[in-house]
C-alpha positions in Angstrom: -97.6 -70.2 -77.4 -97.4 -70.1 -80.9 -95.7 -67.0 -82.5 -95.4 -65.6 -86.0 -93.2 -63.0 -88.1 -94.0 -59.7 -86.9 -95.1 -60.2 -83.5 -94.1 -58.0 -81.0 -92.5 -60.0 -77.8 -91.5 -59.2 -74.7 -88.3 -60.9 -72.7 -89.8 -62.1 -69.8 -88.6 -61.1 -66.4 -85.2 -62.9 -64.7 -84.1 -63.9 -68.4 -79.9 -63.9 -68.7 -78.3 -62.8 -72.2 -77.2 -65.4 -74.2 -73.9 -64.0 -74.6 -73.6 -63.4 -71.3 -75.1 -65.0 -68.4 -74.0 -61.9 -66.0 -76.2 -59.6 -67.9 -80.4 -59.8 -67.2 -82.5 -58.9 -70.3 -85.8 -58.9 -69.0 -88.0 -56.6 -70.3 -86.1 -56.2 -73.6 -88.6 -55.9 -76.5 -88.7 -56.0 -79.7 -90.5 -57.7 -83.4 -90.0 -61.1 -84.5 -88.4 -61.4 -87.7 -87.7 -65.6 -87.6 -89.1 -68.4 -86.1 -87.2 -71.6 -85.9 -85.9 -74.2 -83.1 -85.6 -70.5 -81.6 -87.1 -67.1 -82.4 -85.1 -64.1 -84.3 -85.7 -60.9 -82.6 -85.2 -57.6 -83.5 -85.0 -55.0 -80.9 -87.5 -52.3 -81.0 -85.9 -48.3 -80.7 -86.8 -48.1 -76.9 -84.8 -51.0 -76.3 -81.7 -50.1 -78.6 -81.7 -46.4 -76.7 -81.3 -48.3 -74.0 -78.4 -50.8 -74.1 -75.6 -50.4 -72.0 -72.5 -49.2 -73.1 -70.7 -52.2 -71.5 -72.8 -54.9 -73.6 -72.3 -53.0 -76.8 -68.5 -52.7 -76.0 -68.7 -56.6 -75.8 -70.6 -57.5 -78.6 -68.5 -55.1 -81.0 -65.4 -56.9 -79.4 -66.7 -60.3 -80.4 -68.3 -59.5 -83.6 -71.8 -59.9 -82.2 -75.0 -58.4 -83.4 -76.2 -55.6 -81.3 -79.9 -54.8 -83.1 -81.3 -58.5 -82.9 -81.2 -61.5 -81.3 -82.3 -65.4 -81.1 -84.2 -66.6 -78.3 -86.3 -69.7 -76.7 -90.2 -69.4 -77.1 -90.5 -69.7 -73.3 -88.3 -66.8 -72.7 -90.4 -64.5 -74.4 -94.4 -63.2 -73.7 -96.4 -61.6 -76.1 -96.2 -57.5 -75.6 -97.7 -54.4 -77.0 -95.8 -52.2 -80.0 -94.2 -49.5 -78.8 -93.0 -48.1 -81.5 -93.0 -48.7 -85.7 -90.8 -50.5 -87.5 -89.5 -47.8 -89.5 -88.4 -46.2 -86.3 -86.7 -49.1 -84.8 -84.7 -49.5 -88.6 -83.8 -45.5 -88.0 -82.2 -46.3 -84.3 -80.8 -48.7 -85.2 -78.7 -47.2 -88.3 -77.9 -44.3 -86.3 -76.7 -46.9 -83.7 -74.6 -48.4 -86.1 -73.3 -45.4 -87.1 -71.5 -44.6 -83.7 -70.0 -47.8 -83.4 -67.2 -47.0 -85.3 -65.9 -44.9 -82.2 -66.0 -47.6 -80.3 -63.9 -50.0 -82.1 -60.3 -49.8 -80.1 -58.9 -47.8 -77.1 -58.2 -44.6 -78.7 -58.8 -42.0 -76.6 -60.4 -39.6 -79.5 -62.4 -42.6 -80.7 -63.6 -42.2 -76.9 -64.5 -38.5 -76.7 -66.4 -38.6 -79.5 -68.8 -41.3 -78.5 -69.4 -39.6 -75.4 -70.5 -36.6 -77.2 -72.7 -38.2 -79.3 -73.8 -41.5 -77.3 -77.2 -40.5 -75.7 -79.0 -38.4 -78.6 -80.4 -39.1 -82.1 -78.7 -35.8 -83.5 -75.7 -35.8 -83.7 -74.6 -32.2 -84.8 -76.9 -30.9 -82.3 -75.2 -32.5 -79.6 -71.8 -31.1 -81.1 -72.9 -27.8 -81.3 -74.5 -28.1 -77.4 -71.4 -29.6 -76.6 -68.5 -27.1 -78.2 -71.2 -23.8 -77.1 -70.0 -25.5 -73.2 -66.3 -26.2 -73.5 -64.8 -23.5 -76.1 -63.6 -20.5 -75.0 -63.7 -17.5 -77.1 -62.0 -16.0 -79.3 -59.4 -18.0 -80.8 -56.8 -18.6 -83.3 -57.5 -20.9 -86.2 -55.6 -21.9 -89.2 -58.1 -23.1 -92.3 -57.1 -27.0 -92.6 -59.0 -28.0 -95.7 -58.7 -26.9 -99.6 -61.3 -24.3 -100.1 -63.0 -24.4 -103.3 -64.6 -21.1 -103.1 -64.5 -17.6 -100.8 -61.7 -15.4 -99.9 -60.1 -18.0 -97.4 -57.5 -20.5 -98.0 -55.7 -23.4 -96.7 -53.1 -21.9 -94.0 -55.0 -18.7 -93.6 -55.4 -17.4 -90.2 -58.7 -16.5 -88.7 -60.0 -15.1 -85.5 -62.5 -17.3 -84.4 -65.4 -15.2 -82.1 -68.6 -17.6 -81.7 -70.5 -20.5 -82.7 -73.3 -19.1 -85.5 -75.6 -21.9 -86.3 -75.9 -25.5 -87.9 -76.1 -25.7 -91.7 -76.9 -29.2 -92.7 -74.0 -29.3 -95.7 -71.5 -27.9 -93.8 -71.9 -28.5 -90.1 -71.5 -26.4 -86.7 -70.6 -22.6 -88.7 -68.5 -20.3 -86.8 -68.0 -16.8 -87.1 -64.5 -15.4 -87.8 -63.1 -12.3 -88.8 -59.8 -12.2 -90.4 -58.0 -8.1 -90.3 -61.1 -6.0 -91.1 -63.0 -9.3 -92.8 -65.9 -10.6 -91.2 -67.5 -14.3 -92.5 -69.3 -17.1 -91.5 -67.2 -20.3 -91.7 -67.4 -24.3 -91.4 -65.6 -25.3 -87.9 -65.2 -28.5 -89.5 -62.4 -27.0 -92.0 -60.3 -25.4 -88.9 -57.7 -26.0 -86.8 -56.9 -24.4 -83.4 -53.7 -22.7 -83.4 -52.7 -23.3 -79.8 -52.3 -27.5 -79.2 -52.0 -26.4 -75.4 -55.5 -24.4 -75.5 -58.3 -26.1 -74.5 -60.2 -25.5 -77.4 -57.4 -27.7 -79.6 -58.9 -30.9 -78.7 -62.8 -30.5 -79.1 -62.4 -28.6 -82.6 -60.1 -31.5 -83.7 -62.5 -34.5 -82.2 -65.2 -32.8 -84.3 -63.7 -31.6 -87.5 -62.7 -35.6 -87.2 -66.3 -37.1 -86.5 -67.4 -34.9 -89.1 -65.4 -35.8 -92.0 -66.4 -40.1 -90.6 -70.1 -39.4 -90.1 
């Protein structure tokens, strides 16, 4: 069959990965974006949600492209779009985007992309995540140069619950400081206590945040 630019394709059933002749891709789908000897394909969003963290782990490790791919004509069948192309592009930036946590063997490289692996929001999957695993109160010590408000870096704060999600400043917090009560970034604090269990998650976020 003759294709074109644009088409969307399906990879037919019992087809192997390139790259990897262990791994089945049938079913993979996604819009044609060059036709040659072989075809450029680009992966549509439902596919890219979809990959598996052990062929993304290998393709970063060998420098591979994770959002397209080049295939035979007989390996692929003509197949309805599922979504628009404007959505795939925004998957797959927002795929791209977590890769960086995957690029060695650093354990807080490796937290982080488990928090924020399986959902297109990010922050929202922080705060779902930190509502679970902190324990309140605790002590804080403000980490950052502020360049406005009554607290500084090195002041100590109380800190007594999650408030909401500001989309300039991240997961807010509520703390209170002697007789002071304020509403404050999480992303400029510090846990006090390395031994709490709270010391961990604030730092893997307040360093995810400052990457993002």
């Amino acid at each position: 069959m003759r294709f074109k630019i644009g088409d969307s394709v399906k990879v037919k059933e019992g087809t192997l990965c390139p790259d990897d002749d262990s791994m089945c891709i049938g079913g993979w789908q996604g819009r044609i974006f060059e036709v040659d000897e072989t075809i450029g394909i680009r992966w549509d969003s439902i596919t890219l949600k979809q990959l598996p963290l052990n062929y993304i782990k290998q393709s970063e490790k060998e420098g591979l492209g994770l959002t397209e791919m080049y295939l035979d004509t007989d390996e692929v069948e003509p197949a309805s779009p599922r979504d628009t192309e404007v959505e795939a592009e925004r998957v797959a930036t927002e795929l791209e985007s977590k890769l960086q946590w995957l690029d060695s063997d650093d354990q807080e490289d490796q937290r982080i992309y488990k928090v924020i692996a399986d959902t297109d929001d990010p922050e929202e999957a922080w705060n779902d995540y930190l509502k679970k695993i902190l324990v309140f109160p605790f002590e804080a010590e403000v980490s950052e140069p502020q360049d406005r408000g009554p607290l500084r870096s090195g002041d100590k704060v109380q800190v007594d619950k999650i408030d909401s999600v500001d989309d300039l400043y991240g997961i807010l917090v509520k703390v209170s400081q002697g007789r002071q009560r304020l509403v404050f970034p999480l992303c400029d604090l510090t846990a006090t206590d390395k031994k709490s269990p709270n010391y961990l998650p604030v730092n893997d976020y307040s360093v995810w945040f400052s990457n993002r």
